[in-house]
Each structure stands twice: as structure tokens, then as C-alpha cells.
C-alpha positions in Angstrom: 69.6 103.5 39.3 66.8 106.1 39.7 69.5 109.3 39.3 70.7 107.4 36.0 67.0 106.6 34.9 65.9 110.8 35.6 69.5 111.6 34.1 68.8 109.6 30.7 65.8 111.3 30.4 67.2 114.9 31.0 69.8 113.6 28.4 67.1 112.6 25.8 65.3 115.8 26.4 68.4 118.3 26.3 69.6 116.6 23.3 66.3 116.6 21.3 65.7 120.2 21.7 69.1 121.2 20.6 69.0 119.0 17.2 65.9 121.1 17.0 68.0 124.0 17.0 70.8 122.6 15.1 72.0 119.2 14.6 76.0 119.9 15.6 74.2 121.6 18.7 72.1 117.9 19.4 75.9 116.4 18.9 77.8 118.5 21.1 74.9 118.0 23.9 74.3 114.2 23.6 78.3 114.0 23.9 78.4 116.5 26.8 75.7 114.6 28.2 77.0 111.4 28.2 80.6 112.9 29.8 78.6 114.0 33.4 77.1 110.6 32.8 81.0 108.5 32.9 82.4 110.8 35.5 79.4 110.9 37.7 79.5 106.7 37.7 82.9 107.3 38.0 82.8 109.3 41.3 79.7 107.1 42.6 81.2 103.9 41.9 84.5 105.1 44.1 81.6 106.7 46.5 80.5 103.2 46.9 84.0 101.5 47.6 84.7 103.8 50.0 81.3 102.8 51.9 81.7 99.3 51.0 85.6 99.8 53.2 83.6 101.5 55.6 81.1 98.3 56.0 84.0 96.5 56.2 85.8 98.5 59.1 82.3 98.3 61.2 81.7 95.1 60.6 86.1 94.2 61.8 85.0 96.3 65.1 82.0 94.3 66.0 84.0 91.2 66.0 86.4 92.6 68.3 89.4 95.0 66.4 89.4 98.5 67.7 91.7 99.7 65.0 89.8 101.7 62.7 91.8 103.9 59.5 91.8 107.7 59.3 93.9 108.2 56.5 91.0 106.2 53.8 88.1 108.6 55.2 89.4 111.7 55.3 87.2 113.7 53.4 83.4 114.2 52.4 80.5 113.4 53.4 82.1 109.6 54.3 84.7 111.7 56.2 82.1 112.9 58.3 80.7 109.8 58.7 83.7 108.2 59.7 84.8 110.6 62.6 81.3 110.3 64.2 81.6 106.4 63.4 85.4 106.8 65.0 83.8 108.5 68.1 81.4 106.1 69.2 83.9 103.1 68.7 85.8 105.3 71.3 83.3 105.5 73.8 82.0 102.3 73.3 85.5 100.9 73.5 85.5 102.6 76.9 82.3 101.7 77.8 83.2 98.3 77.7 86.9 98.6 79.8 84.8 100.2 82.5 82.5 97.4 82.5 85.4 95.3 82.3 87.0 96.3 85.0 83.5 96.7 87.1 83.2 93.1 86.7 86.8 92.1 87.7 86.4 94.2 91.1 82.8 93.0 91.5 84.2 89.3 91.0 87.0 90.3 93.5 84.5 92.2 96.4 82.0 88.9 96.6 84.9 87.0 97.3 86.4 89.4 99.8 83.1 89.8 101.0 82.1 85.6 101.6 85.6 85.4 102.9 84.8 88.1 105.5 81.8 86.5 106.5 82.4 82.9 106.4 85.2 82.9 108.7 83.1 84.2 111.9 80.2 82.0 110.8 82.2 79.1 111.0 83.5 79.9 114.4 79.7 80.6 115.0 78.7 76.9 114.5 81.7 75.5 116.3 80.9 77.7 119.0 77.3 76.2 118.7 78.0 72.9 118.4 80.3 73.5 121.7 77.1 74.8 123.6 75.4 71.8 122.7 77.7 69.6 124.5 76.0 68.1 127.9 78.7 68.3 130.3 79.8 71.6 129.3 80.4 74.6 132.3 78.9 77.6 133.7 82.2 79.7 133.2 83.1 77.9 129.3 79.1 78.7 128.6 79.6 82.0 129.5 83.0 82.4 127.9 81.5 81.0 124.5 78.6 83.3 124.6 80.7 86.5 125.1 82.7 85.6 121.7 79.6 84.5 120.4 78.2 88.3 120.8 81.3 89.4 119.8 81.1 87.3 115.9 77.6 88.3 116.2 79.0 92.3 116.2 81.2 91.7 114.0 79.1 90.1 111.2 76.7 93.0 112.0 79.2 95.7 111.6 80.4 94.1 108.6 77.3 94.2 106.5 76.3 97.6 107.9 79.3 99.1 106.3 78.8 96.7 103.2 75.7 98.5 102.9 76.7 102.2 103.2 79.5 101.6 101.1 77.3 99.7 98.2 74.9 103.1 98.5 77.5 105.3 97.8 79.0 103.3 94.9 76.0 103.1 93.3 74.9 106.9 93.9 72.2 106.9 95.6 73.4 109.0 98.8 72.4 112.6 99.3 74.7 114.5 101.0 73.3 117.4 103.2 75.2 119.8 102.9 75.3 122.1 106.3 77.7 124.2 108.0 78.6 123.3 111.0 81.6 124.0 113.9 84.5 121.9 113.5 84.5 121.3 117.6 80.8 120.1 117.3 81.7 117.8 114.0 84.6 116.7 116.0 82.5 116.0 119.4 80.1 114.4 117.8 82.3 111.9 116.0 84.6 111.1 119.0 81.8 110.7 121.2 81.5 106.4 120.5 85.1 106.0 121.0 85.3 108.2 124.6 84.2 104.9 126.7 86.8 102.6 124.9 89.3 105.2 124.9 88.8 105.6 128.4 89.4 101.5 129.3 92.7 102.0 127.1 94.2 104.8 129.4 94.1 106.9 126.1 94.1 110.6 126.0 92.3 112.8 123.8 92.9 116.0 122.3 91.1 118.2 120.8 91.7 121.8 119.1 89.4 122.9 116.1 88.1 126.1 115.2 86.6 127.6 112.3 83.4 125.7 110.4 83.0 123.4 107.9 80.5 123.3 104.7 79.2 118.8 104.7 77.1 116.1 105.6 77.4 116.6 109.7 76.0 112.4 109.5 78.4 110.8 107.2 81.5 113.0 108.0 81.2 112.1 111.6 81.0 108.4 110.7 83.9 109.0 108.5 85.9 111.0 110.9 85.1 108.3 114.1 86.6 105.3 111.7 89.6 107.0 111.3 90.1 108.0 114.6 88.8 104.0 116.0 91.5 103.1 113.6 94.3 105.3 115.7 92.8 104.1 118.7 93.2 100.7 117.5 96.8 100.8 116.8 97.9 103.4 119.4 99.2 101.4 122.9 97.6 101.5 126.3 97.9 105.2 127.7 98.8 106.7 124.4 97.9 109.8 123.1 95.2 110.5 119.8 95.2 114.6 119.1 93.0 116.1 115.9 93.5 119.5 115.3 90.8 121.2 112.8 91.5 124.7 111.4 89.5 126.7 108.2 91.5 128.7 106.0 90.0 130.8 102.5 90.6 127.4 100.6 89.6 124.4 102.7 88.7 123.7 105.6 91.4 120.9 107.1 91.2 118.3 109.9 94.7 116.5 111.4 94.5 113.1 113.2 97.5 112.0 114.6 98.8 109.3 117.2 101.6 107.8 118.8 101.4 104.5 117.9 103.1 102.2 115.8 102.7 103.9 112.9 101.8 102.6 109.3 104.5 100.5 107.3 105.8 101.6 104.3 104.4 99.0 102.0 101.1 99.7 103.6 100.5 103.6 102.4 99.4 103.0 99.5 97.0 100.4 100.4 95.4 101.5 103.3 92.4 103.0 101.6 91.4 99.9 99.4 88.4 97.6 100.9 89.5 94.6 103.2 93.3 95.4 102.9 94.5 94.6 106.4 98.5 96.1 107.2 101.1 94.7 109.2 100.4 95.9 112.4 96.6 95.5 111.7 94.3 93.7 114.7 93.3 90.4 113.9 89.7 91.4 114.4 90.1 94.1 111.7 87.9 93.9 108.8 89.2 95.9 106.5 86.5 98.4 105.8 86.7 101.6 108.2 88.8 103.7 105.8 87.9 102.9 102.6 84.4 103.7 103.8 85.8 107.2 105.4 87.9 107.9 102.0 84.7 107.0 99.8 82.3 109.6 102.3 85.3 112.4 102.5 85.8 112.3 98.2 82.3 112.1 97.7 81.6 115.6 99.4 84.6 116.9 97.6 87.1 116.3 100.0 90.6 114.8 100.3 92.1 112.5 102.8 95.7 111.2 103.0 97.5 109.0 105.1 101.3 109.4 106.6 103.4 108.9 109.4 104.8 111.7 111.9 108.2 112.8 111.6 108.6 111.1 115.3 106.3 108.4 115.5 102.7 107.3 114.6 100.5 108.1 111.9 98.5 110.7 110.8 95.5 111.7 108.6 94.9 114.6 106.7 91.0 115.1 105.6 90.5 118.8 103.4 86.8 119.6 102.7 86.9 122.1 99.9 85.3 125.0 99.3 85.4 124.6 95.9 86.1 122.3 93.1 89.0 120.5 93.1 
């Protein structure tokens, strides 16, 4: 209304000074005049359909439709608005599928997670409720206090890795990055495993040379789950070997045994959180490699997971040296 108001008066103005002049010259201006005057409410009265279509649109995708027209906005000023309109409902479109899908696998962890947990508390308070019986024995006291310590471990171990896992997922982990000997990343994470390996009649082997750019901490936790895992699923006097070698790319670590190997159906799985196999122990929890895939990628690594040619499986973990 205020560009028709200052456009009237430009009119009266224009128009007045050329009657001065000459009246067919006031005619021809007043008429001239009003012509800009149609075709510019013309062009803002199409102006403001388009924005009202626009309003529309917005308004259709804050009540859920994603679909939004190209074809109506295509140029102009409203064109321009449109494509930046177009690229938020984009990102907020994905915005909300990630959170989506955040939720789903948060809703799906808490109840892996109170599954995990609730099963050794519960034999925790029948194990309880067994010690409090009167007439119970030395050797069944002693018996219920070992597997006792052993839920106890387990419960602990369990939230431990909840905890370093929940850290990394949520960023807050800083990775120091050091170079270091493959032999002294590799002794360092096989040393927890030497005693037990040792009660299994299992021999290790060991070959690594060249270094290794990571987090000498984390990799060696990572590194020691995968090989507890081999350990785990290779037999009484079987054989575990991890051979580590640097080339100009990456530097590469092989874990292999001779175990029973990993089931077909399994591969694919065997890096998601509390996925148990078919040869898994039943004292498993679930947890050791998807924690040692989620340190390996975070430091720019790969790892993968395959069976030998002959028998058992093997693990392949590639630290590059650059981005991948």
C-alpha cells in the first residue's frame, strides 16, 4: 500500500507538470502513468500468490509432507527462496532419520543392556539366598562363592566396556596418537591373555615388524579382545599366530587360529554389540569386538573378519596412514 501511495503521488506530480507543458503531454503521462500502475499490481499480485503457495508448502512440511515443488519456484527472488527453503527441509528431514534411528538403537541397547545384566543378577540372589541356607556345606559354600566372583566379574567387565564404548559414541575420547613397534603394541596387548593361554596348552606366535602411528592404550585393548576372542574359540593346545607388517600405505596386523572358525551366517554380524555366534561361549557377552571395531575405525583403521582357507578364523586390522 505505501509503493502505491508514493506511486500516486509521483503520478499526480509527473502529470501536473506535463499539462503545464502541454495538455496532450499531461494525457499521454497520466495514461502512461496509470499503465506501470496495472502491470506493477499485476506482477505483485502474482508475486504474492506465489508467496502465499510458498506459505502453503512450509506450512504442508511442518505437519509432516517432505514433498516440496520445484517446478512453481523456479525463478526470482522466490526461486531463491525456495532452494534455500528446499535445503533446510533436506537437512532437517535428515536431521530427524538420524534421530530416528538414534532412538530405535538407543531403545534396542537398554534393552540388550538390562538383559545382559539381569541374568547374572538373578543368579546373584539365588546364589544368595542359597548361602543363607543353615545347613548348607563347606565345599557347596565354597563352590557358590567362586561363581559368585565369577557373576561379580562379569557384571564388572560388562559395564566397564559399556562405559568405554558409550565414551567413544559420544566423542569424547582422545586418541594419542604415538608411534610405536608393532612387537611392543603386540606384547603389550597379549600380555593378559599369556596366563590363560598358558592353562589352555595354547601356543603363541608372534612375528611383527615395522611401527605403527595410534593410541598404544586403546589399540592394545582392542587388539587383546580380539585375540581373547580366538583364544576363546580355539581348542585346548591349539595354536593363535598374529603377524604385523608396515608397508608405504598401512600398517597391517593378522590374527589367526585354528579353531572352529566363524559360521557363515555369523560374518556379518560379529561386529554389532551383544551379537553372540553359533559357536559362541555361553559366558560371552557380546561386547569384545564391537568395542575393538569402534577403537580400530575411530583412529582410522579397518578391521575385518574371515575364516582361513584351512580352518579357523582370522582378523585383519589396517591402521592407515592416511585418509581412507
Amino acid at each position: 500500500m505505501v509503493s502505491i501511495a508514493v506511486f500516486c503521488v509521483l503520478t499526480a506530480l509527473a502529470s501536473a507538470i506535463a499539462f503545464y507543458a502541454h495538455p496532450w503531454f499531461g494525457i499521454f503521462t497520466l495514461l502512461l502513468c496509470f499503465t506501470f500502475l496495472l502491470v506493477h499490481l499485476f506482477f505483485t499480485r502474482q508475486r504474492y500468490k506465489q508467496m502465499e503457495a510458498l506459505s502453503f508448502d512450509i506450512d504442508r512440511i511442518l505437519h509432516g509432507e517432505d514433498v516440496l515443488s520445484l517446478e512453481n519456484y523456479a525463478e526470482g527472488e522466490l526461486g531463491v527462496l525456495h532452494s534455500e527453503i528446499y535445503k533446510m527441509t533436506v537437512r532437517l528431514r535428515e536431521q530427524r532419520q538420524r534421530l530416528q534411528e538414534d532412538k530405535t538403537f538407543l531403545a534396542d541397547f537398554l534393552a540388550d543392556v538390562s538383559h545382559q545384566i539381569r541374568t547374572p543378577l538373578t543368579s546373584l540372589a539365588l546364589i544368595t539366598s542359597l548361602l543363607r541356607e543353615p545347613d548348607i556345606t563347606n565345599e557347596r559354600r565354597e563352590a557358590l562363592l567362586r561363581e559368585y566372583h565369577v557373576l561379580l566379574s562379569r557384571i564388572d567387565t560388562l559395564v566397564t566396556s559399556l562405559l568405554k564404548i558409550s565414551k567413544l559414541d559420544a566423542g569424547t575420547v582422545i586418541f594419542q596418537q604415538e608411534t610405536v613397534t608393532l612387537d611392543e603394541l603386540l606384547q603389550r596387548a597379549t600380555a593378559p591373555l599369556l596366563v590363560p593361554m598358558e592353562l589352555r596348552e595354547q601356543t603363541l606366535c608372534l612375528n611383527a615388524k615395522g611401527k605403527v602411528d595410534c593410541d598404544m592404550t586403546w589399540t592394545a585393548e582392542a587388539i587383546c579382545n580380539i585375540v581373547k576372542n580366538c583364544m576363546e574359540h580355539t581348542p585346548t593346545g591349539g595354536n593363535i599366530s598374529i603377524h604385523a607388517s608396515e608397508t608405504a600405505l598401512y600398517s597391517e596386523i593378522v590374527i589367526s587360529d585354528n579353531g572352529s572358525g566363524i559360521a557363515k551366517e555369523d560374518i556379518p554380524h560379529i561386529f554389532d554389540r551383544f551379537y553372540k555366534g553359533k559357536h559362541t561361549n555361553a559366558n560371552s557377552i557380546g561386547i569384545g569386538l564391537s568395542l575393538a571395531r569402534t577403537i580400530i575405525v575411530s583412529q582410522n583403521g579397518t578391521l575385518k573378519a574371515e575364516n582361513n582357507p584351512d580352518r579357523g578364523a582370522r582378523f585383519t586390522i589396517r591402521f592407515y596412514k592416511g585418509t581412507v
